[in-house]
N, C-alpha and C positions, 0 to 999 in steps of 0.2 A: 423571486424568492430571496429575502436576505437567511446569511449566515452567518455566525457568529466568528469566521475566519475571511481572510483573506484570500481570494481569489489567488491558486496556485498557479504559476506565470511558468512551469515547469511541465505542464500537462501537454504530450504533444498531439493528444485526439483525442473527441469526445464521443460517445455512444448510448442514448437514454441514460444521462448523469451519471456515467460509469466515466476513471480516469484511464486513459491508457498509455504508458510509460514502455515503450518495445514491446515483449511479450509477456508483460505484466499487466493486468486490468486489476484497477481500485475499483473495486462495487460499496457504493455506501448501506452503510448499516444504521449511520442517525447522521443529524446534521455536519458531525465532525469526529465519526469513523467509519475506516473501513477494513473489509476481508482482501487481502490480494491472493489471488491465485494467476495461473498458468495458462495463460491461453493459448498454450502449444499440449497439455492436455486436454484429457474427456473432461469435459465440464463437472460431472458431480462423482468424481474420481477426489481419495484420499491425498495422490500424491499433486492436483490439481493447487489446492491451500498450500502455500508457501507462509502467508503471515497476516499480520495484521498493521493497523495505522489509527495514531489519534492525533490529533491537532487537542494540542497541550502546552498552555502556558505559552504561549509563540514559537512553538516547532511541532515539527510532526513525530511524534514518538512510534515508532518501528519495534514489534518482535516476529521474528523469525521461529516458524512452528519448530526447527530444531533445535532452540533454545528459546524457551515457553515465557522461562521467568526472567529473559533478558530486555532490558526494554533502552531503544539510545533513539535519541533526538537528531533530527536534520531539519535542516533549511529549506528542504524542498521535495517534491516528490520524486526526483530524478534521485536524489541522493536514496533515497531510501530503498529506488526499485536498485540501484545497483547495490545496497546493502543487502538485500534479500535476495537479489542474482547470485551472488558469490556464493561459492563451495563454503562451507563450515567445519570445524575442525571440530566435530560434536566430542 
């Protein structure tokens, strides 16, 4: 299957084309987004969604559900789960 990105070289396991980043899983939603949630919770539990991810213009753009309208770009998908790993100062 091609993509319209780059093969993330930051992805340390795969699972039916799911990324998973520690206890972070990217589930794709299209070619080049995803939902990340918690897979230390219930799966279709609220507090499960931590954020979202697009591969944009050559980074992966990141917002964190406790700041909706916040959107910042990384390099990689490591960078990103540790950006949505971290406490928020909402």
């Amino acid at each position: 299957m091609t993509t319209t990105h780059p093969e993330p070289t930051s992805v340390r396991r795969r699972s039916r084309n799911r990324h998973h980043v520690g206890h972070l899983e990217f589930q794709p939603l299209s070619a080049h987004e995803w939902r990340i949630v918690d897979s230390r919770q219930t799966p279709d539990s609220v507090e499960a969604l931590v954020g979202f991810v697009a591969w944009h213009n050559g980074a992966f753009d990141a917002t964190r559900m406790t700041h909706p309208l916040e959107s910042v770009p990384f390099a990689s998908l490591e960078a990103v789960a540790a950006f949505v790993a971290r406490p928020s100062s909402a």
